[in-house]
MARNUNU-284095 format. One record per atom (N, C-alpha, C): residue number from 1; residue in three letters; atom name; x, y, z. Coordinates in Angstrom, 2 decimals. Example, Ala and Ser with C-alpha at 12.3 -4.5 7.8 and 13.67 -1.06 7.14 Angstrom:
<atoms>
<atom><num>1</num><residu>ALA</residu><atome>N</atome><X>13.19</X><Y>-5.69</Y><Z>7.80</Z></atom>
<atom><num>1</num><residu>ALA</residu><atome>CA</atome><X>12.30</X><Y>-4.50</Y><Z>7.80</Z></atom>
<atom><num>1</num><residu>ALA</residu><atome>C</atome><X>13.20</X><Y>-3.30</Y><Z>7.80</Z></atom>
<atom><num>2</num><residu>SER</residu><atome>N</atome><X>12.85</X><Y>-2.25</Y><Z>7.08</Z></atom>
<atom><num>2</num><residu>SER</residu><atome>CA</atome><X>13.67</X><Y>-1.06</Y><Z>7.14</Z></atom>
<atom><num>2</num><residu>SER</residu><atome>C</atome><X>12.90</X><Y>0.03</Y><Z>7.87</Z></atom>
</atoms>
This chain:
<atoms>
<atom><num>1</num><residu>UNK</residu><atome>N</atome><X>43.11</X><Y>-79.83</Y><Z>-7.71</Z></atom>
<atom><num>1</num><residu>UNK</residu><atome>CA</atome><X>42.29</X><Y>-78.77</Y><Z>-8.25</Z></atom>
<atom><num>1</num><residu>UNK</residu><atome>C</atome><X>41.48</X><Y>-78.07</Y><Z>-7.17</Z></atom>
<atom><num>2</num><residu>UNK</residu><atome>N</atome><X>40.62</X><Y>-78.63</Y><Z>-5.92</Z></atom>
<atom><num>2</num><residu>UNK</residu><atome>CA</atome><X>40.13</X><Y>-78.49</Y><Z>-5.00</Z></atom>
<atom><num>2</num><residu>UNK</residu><atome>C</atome><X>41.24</X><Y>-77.46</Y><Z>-3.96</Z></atom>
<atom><num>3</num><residu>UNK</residu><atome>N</atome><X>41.96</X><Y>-77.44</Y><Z>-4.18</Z></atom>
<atom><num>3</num><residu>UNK</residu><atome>CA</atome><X>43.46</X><Y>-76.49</Y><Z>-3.41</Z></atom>
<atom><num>3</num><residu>UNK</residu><atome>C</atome><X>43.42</X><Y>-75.55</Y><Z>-3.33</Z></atom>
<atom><num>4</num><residu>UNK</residu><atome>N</atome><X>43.37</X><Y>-75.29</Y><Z>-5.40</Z></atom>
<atom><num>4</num><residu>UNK</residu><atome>CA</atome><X>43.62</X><Y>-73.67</Y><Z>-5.83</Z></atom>
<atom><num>4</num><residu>UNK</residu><atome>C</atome><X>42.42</X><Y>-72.71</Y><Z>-4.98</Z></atom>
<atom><num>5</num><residu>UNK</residu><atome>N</atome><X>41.32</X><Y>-72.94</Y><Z>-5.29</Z></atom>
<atom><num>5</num><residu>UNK</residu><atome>CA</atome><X>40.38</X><Y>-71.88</Y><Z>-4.72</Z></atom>
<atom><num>5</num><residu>UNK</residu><atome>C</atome><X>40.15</X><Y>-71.90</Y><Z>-2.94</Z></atom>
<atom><num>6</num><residu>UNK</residu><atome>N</atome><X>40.38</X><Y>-72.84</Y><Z>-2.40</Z></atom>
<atom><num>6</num><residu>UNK</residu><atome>CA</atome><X>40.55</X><Y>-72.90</Y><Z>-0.51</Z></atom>
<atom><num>6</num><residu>UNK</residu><atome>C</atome><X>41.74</X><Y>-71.69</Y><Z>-0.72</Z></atom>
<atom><num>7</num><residu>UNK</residu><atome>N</atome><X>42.75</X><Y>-72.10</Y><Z>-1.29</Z></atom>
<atom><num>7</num><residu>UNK</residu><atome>CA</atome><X>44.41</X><Y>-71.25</Y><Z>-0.91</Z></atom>
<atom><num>7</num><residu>UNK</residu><atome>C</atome><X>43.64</X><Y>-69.77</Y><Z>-1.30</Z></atom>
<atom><num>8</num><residu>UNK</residu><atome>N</atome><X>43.07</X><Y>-69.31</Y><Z>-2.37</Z></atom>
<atom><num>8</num><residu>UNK</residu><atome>CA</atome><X>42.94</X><Y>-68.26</Y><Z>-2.81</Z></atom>
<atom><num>8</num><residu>UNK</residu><atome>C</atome><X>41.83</X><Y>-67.61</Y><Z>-1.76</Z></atom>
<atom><num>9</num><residu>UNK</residu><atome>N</atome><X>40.90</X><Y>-68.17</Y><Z>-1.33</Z></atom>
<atom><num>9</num><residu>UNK</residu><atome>CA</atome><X>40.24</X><Y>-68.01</Y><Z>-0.36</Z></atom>
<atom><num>9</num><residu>UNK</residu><atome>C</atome><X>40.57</X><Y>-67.30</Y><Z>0.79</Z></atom>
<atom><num>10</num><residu>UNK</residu><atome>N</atome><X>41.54</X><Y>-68.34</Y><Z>1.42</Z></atom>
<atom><num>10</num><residu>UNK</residu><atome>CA</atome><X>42.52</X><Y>-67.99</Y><Z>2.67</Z></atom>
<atom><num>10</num><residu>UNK</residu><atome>C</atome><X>43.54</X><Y>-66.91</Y><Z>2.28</Z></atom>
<atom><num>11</num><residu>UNK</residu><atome>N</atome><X>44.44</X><Y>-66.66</Y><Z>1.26</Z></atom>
<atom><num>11</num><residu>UNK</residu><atome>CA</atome><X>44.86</X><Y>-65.80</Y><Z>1.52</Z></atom>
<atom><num>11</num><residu>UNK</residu><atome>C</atome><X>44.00</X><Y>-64.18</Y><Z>1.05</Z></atom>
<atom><num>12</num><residu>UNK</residu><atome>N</atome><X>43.19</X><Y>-64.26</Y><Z>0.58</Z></atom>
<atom><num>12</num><residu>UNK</residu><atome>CA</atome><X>42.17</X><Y>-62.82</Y><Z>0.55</Z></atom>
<atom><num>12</num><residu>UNK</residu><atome>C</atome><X>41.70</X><Y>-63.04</Y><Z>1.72</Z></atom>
<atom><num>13</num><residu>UNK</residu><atome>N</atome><X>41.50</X><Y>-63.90</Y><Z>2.55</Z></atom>
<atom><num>13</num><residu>UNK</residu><atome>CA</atome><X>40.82</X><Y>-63.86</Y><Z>3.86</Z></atom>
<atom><num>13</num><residu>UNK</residu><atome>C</atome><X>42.18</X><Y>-63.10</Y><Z>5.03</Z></atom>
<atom><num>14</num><residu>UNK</residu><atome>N</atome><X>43.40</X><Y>-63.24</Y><Z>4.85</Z></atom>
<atom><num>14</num><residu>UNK</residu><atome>CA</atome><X>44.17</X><Y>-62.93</Y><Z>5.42</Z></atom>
<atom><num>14</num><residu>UNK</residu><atome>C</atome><X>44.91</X><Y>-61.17</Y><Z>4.88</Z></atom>
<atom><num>15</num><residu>UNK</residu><atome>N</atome><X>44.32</X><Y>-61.29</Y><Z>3.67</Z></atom>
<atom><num>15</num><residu>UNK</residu><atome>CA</atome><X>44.86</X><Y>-59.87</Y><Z>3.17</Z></atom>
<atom><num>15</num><residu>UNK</residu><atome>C</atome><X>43.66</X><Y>-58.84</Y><Z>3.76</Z></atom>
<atom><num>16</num><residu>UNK</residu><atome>N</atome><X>42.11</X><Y>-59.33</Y><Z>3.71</Z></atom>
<atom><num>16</num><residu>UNK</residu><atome>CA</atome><X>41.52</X><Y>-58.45</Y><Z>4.07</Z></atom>
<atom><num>16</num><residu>UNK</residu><atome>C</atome><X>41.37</X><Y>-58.21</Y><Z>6.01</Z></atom>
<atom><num>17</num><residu>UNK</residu><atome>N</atome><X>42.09</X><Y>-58.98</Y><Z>6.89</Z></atom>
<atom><num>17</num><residu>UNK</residu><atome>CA</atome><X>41.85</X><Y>-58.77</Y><Z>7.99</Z></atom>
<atom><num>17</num><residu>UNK</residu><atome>C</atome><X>43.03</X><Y>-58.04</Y><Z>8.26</Z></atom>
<atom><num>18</num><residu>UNK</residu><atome>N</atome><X>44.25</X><Y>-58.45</Y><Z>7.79</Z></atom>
<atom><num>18</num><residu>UNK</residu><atome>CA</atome><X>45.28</X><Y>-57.42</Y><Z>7.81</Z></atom>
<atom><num>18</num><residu>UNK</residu><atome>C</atome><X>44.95</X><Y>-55.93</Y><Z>7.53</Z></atom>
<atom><num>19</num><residu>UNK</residu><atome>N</atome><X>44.40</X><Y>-55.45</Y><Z>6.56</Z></atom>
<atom><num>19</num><residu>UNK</residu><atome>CA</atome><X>43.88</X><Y>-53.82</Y><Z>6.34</Z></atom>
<atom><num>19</num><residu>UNK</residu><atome>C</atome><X>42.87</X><Y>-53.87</Y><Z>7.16</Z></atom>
<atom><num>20</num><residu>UNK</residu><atome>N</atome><X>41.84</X><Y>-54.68</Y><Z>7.28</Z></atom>
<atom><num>20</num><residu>UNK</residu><atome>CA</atome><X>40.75</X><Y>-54.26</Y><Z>8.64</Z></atom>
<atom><num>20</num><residu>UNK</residu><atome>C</atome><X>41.12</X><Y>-53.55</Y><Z>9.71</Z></atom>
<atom><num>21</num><residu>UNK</residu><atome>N</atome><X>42.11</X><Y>-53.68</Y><Z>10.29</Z></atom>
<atom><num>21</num><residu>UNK</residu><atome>CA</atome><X>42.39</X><Y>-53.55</Y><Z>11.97</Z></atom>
<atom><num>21</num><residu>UNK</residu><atome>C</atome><X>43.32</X><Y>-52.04</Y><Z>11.54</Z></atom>
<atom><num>22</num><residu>UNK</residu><atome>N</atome><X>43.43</X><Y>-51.84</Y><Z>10.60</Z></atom>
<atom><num>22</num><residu>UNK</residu><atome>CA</atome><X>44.55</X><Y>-50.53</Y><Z>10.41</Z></atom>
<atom><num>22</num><residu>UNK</residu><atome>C</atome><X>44.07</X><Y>-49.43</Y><Z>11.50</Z></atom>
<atom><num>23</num><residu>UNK</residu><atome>N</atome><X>44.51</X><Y>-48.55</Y><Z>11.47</Z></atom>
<atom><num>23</num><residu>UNK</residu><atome>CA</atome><X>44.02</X><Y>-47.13</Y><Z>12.15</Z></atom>
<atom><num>23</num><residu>UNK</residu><atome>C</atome><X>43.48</X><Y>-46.11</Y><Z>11.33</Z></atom>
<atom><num>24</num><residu>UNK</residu><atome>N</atome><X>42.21</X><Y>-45.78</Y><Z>10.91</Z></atom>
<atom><num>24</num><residu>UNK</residu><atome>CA</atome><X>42.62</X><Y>-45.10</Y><Z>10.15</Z></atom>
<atom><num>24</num><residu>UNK</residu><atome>C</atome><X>42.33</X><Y>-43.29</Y><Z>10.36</Z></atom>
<atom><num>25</num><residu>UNK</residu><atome>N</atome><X>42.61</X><Y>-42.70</Y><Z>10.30</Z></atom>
<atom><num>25</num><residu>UNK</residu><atome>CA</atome><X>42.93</X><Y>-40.75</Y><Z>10.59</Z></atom>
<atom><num>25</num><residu>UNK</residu><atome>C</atome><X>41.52</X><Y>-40.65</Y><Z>9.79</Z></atom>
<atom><num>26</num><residu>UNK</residu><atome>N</atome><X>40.55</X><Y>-40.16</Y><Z>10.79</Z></atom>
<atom><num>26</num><residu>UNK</residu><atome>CA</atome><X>39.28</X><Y>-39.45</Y><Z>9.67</Z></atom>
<atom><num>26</num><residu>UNK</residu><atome>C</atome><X>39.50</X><Y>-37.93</Y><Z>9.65</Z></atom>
<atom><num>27</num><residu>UNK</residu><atome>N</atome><X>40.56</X><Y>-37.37</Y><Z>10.48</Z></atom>
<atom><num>27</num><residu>UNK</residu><atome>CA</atome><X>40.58</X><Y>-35.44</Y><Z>10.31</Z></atom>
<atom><num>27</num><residu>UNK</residu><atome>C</atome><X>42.35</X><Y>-35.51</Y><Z>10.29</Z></atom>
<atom><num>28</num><residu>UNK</residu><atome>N</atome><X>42.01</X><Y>-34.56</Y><Z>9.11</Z></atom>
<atom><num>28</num><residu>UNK</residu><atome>CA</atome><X>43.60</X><Y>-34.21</Y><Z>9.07</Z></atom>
<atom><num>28</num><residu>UNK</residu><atome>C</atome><X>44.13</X><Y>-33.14</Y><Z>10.10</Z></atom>
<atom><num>29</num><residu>UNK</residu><atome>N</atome><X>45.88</X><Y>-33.16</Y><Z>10.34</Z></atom>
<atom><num>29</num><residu>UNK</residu><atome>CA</atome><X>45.71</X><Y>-32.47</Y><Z>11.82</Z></atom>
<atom><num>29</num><residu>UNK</residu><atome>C</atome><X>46.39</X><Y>-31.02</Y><Z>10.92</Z></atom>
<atom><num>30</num><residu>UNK</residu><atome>N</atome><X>46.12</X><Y>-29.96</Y><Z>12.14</Z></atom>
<atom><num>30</num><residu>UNK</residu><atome>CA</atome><X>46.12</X><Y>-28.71</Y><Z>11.46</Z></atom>
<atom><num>30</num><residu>UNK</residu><atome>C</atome><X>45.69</X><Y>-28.06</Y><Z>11.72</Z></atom>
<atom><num>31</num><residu>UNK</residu><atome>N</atome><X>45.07</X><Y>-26.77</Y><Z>11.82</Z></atom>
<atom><num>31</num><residu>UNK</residu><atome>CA</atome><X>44.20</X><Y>-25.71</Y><Z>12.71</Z></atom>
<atom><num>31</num><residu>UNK</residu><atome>C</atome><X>43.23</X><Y>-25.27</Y><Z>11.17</Z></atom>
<atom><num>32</num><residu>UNK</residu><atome>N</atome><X>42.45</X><Y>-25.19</Y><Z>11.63</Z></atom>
<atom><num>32</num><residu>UNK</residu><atome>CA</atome><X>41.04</X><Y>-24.73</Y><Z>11.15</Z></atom>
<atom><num>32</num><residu>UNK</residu><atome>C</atome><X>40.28</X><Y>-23.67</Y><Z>11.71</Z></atom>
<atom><num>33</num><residu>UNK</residu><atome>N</atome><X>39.56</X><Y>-22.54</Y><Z>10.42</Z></atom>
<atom><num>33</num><residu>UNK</residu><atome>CA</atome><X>38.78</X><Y>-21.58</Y><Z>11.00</Z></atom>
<atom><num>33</num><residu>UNK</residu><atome>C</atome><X>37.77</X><Y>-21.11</Y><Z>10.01</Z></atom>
<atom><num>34</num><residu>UNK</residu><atome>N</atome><X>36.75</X><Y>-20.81</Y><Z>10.54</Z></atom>
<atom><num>34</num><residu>UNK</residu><atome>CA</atome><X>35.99</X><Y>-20.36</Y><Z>9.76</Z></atom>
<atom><num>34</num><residu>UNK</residu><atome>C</atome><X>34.78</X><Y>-19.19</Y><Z>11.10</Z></atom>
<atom><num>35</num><residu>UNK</residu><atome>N</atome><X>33.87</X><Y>-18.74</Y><Z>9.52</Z></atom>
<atom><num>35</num><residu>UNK</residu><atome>CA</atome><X>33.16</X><Y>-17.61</Y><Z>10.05</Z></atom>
<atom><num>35</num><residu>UNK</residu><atome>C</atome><X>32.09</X><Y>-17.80</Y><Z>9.49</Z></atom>
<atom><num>36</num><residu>UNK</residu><atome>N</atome><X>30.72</X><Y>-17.13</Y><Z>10.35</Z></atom>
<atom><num>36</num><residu>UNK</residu><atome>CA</atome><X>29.76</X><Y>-17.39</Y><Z>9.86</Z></atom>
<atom><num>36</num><residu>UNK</residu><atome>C</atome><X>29.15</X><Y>-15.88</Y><Z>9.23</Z></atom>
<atom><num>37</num><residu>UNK</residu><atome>N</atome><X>29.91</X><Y>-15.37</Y><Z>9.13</Z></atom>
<atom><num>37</num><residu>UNK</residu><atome>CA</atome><X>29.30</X><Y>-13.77</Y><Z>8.68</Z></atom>
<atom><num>37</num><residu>UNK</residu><atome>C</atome><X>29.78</X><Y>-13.68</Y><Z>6.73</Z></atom>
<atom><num>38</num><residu>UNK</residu><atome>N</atome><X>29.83</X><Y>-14.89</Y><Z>6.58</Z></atom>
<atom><num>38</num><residu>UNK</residu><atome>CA</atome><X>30.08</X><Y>-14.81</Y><Z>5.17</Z></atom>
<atom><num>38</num><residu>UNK</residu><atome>C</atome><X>28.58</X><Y>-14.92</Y><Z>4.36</Z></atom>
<atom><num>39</num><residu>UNK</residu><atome>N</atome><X>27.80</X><Y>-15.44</Y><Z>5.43</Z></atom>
<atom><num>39</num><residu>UNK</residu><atome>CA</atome><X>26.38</X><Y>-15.70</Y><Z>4.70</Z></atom>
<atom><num>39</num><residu>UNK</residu><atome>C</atome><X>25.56</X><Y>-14.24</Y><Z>5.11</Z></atom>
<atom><num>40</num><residu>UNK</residu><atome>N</atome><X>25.98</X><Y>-13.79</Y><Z>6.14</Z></atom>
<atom><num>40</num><residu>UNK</residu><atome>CA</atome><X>24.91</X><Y>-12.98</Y><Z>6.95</Z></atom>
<atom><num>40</num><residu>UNK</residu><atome>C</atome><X>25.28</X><Y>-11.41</Y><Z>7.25</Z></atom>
<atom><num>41</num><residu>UNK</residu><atome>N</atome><X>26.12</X><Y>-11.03</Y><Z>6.08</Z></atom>
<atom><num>41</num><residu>UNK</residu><atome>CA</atome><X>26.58</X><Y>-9.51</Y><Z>6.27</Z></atom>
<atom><num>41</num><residu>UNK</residu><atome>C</atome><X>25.79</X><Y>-8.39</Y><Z>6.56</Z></atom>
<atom><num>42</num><residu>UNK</residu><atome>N</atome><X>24.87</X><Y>-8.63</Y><Z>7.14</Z></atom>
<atom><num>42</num><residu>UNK</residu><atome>CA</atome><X>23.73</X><Y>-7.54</Y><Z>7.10</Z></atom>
<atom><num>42</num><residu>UNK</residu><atome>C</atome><X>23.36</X><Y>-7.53</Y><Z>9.02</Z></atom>
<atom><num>43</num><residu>UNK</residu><atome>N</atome><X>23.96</X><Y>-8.63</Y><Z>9.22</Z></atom>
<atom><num>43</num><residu>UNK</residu><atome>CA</atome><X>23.85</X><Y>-8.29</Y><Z>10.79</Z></atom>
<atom><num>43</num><residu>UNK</residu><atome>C</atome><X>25.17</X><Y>-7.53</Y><Z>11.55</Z></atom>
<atom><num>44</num><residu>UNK</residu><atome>N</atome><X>24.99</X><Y>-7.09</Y><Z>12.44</Z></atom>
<atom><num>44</num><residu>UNK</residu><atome>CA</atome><X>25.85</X><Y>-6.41</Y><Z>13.09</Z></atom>
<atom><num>44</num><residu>UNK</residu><atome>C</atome><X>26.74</X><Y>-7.18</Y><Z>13.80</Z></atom>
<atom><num>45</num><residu>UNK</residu><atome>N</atome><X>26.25</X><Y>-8.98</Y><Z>13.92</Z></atom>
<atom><num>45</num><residu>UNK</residu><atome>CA</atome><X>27.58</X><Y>-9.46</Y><Z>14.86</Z></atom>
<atom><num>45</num><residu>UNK</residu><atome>C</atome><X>27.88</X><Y>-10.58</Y><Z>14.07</Z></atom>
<atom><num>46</num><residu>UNK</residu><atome>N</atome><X>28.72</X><Y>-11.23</Y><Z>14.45</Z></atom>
<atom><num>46</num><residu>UNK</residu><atome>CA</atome><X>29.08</X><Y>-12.84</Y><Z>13.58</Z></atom>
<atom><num>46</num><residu>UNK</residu><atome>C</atome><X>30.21</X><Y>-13.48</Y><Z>14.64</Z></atom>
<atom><num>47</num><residu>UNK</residu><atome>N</atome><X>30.25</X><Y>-14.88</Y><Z>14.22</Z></atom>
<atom><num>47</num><residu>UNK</residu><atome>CA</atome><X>30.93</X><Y>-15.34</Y><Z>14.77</Z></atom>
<atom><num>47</num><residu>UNK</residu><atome>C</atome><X>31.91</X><Y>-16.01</Y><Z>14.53</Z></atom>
<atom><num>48</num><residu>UNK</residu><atome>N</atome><X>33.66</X><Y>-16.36</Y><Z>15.01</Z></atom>
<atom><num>48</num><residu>UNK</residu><atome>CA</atome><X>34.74</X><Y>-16.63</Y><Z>14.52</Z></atom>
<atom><num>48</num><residu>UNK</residu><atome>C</atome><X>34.91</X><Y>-17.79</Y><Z>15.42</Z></atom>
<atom><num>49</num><residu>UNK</residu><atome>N</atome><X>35.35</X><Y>-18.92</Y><Z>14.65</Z></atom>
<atom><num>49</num><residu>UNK</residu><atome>CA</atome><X>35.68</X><Y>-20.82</Y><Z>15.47</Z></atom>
<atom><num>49</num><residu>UNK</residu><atome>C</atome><X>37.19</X><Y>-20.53</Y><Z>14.71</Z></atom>
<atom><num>50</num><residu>UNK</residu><atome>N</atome><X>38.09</X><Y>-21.59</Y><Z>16.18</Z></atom>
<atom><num>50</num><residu>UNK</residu><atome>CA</atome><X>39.03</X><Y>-22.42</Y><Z>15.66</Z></atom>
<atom><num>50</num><residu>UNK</residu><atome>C</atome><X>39.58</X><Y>-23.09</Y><Z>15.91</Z></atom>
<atom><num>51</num><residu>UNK</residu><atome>N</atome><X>39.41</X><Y>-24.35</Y><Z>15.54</Z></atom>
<atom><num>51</num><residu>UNK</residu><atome>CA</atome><X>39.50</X><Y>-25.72</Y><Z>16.02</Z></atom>
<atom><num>51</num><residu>UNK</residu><atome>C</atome><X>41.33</X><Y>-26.31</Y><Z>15.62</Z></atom>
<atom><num>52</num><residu>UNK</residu><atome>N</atome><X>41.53</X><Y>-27.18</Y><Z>16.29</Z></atom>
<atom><num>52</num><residu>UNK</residu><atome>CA</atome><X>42.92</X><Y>-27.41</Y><Z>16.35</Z></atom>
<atom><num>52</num><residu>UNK</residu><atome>C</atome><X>43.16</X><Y>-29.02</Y><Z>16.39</Z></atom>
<atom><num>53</num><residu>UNK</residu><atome>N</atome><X>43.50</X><Y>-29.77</Y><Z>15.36</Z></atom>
<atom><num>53</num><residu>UNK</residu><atome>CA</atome><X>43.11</X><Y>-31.29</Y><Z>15.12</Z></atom>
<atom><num>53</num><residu>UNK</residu><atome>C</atome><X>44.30</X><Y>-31.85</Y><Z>15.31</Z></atom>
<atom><num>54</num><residu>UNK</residu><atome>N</atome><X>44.61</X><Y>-32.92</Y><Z>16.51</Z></atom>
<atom><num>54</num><residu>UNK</residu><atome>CA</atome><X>46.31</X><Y>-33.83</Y><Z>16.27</Z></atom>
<atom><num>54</num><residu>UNK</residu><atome>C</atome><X>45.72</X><Y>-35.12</Y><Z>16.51</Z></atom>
<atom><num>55</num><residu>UNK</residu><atome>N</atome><X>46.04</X><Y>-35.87</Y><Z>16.05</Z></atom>
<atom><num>55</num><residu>UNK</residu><atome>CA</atome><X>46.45</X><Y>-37.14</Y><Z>16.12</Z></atom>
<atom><num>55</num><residu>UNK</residu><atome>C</atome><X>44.76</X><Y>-37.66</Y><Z>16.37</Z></atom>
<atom><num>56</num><residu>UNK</residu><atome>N</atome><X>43.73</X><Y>-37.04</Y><Z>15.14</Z></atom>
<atom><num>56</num><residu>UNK</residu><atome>CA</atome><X>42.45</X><Y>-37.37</Y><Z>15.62</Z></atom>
<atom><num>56</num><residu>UNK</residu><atome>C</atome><X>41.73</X><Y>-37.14</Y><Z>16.17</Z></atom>
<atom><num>57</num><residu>UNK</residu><atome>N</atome><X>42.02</X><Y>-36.22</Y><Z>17.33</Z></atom>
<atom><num>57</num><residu>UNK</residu><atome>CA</atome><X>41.21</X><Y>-35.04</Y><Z>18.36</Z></atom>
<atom><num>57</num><residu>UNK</residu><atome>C</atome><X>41.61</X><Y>-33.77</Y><Z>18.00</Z></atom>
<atom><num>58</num><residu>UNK</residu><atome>N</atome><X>40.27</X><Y>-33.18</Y><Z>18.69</Z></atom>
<atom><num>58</num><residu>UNK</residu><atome>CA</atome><X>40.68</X><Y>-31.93</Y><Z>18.85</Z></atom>
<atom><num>58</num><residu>UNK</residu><atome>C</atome><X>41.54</X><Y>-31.45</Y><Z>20.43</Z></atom>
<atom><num>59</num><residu>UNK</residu><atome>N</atome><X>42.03</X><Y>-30.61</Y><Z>20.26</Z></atom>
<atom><num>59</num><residu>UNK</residu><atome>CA</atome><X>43.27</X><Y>-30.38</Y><Z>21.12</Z></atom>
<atom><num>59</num><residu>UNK</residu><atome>C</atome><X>42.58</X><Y>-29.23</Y><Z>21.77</Z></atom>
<atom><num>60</num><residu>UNK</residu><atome>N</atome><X>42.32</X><Y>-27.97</Y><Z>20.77</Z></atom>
<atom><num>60</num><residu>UNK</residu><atome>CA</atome><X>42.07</X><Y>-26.59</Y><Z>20.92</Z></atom>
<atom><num>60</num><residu>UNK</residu><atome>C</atome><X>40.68</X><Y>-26.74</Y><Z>20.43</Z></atom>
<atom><num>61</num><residu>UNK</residu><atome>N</atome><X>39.81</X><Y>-25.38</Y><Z>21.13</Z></atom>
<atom><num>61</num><residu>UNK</residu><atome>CA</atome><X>38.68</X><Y>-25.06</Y><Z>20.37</Z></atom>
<atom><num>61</num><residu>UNK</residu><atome>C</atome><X>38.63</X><Y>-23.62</Y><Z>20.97</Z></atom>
<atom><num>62</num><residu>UNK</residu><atome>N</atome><X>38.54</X><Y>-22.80</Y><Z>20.25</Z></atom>
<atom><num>62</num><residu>UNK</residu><atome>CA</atome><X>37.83</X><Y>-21.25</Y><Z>20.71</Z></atom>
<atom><num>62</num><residu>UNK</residu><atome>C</atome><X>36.93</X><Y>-20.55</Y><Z>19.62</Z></atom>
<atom><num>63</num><residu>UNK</residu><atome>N</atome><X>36.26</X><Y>-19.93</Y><Z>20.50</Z></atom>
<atom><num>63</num><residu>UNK</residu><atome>CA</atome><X>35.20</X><Y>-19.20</Y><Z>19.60</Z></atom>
<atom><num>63</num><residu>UNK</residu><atome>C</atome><X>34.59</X><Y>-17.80</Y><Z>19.69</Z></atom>
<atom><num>64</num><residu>UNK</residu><atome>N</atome><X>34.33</X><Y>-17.29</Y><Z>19.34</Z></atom>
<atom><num>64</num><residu>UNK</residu><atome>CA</atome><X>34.34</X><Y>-15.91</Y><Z>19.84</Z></atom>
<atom><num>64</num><residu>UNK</residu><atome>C</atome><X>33.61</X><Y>-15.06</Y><Z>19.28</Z></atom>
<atom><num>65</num><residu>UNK</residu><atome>N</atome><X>32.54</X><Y>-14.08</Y><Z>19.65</Z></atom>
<atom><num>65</num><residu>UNK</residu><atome>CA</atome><X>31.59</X><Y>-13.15</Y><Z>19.00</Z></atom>
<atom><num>65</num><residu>UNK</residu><atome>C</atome><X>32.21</X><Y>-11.92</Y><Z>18.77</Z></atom>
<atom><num>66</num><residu>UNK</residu><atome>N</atome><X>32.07</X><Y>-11.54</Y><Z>17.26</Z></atom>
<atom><num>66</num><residu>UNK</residu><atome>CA</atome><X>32.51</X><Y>-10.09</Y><Z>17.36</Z></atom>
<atom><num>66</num><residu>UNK</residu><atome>C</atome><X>31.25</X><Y>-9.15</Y><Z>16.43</Z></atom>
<atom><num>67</num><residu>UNK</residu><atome>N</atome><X>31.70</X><Y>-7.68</Y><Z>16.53</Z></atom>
<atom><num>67</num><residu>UNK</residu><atome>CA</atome><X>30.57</X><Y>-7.03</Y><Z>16.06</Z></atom>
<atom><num>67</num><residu>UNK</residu><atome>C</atome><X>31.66</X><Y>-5.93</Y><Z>15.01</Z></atom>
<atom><num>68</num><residu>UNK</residu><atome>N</atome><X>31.05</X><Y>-5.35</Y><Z>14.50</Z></atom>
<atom><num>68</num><residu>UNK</residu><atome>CA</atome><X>31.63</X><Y>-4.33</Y><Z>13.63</Z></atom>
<atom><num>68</num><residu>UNK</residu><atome>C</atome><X>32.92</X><Y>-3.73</Y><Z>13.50</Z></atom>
<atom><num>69</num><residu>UNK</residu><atome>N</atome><X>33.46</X><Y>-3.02</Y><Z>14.93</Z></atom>
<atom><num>69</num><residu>UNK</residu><atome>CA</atome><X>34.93</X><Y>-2.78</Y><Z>15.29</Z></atom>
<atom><num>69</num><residu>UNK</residu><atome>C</atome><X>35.36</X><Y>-3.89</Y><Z>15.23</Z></atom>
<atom><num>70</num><residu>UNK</residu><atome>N</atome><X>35.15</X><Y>-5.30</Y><Z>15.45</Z></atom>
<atom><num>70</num><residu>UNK</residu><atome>CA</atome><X>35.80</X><Y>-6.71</Y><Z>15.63</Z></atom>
<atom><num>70</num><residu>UNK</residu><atome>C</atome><X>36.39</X><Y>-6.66</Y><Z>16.90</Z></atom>
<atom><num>71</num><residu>UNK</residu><atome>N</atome><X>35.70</X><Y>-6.18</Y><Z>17.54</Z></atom>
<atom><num>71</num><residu>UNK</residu><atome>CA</atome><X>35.53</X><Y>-6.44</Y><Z>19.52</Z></atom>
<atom><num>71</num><residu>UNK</residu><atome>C</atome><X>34.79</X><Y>-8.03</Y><Z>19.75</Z></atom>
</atoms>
């Protein structure tokens, strides 16, 4: 009787160190962009990001000010 719960023990002790050590991806990979002139249309400049995500890093980043013509 003393068996059942040690065995059950050990193997949740072995199921949870197995998923512990996984790898796990916190950013999906893919290019991303956004702007900040969606809040602030009343100014004359804003600014455009875009980030570029593989394997967990970023790879790419550019950013860039533009004004009215989108210069």
């Amino acid at each position: 009787m003393k068996k059942t719960p040690l065995f059950i023990l050990l193997l949740l002790a072995v199921v949870i160190s197995a998923t512990a050590f996984e790898p796990v991806n916190r950013y999906k990979d893919g290019i991303y962009t956004g702007e900040s002139q969606s809040k602030y249309k009343a100014e004359p400049y804003w600014g455009q990001a875009t980030v570029e995500i593989k394997n967990d890093k970023v790879v790419k980043f550019h950013f860039q000010i533009l004004d009215k013509q989108k210069k």
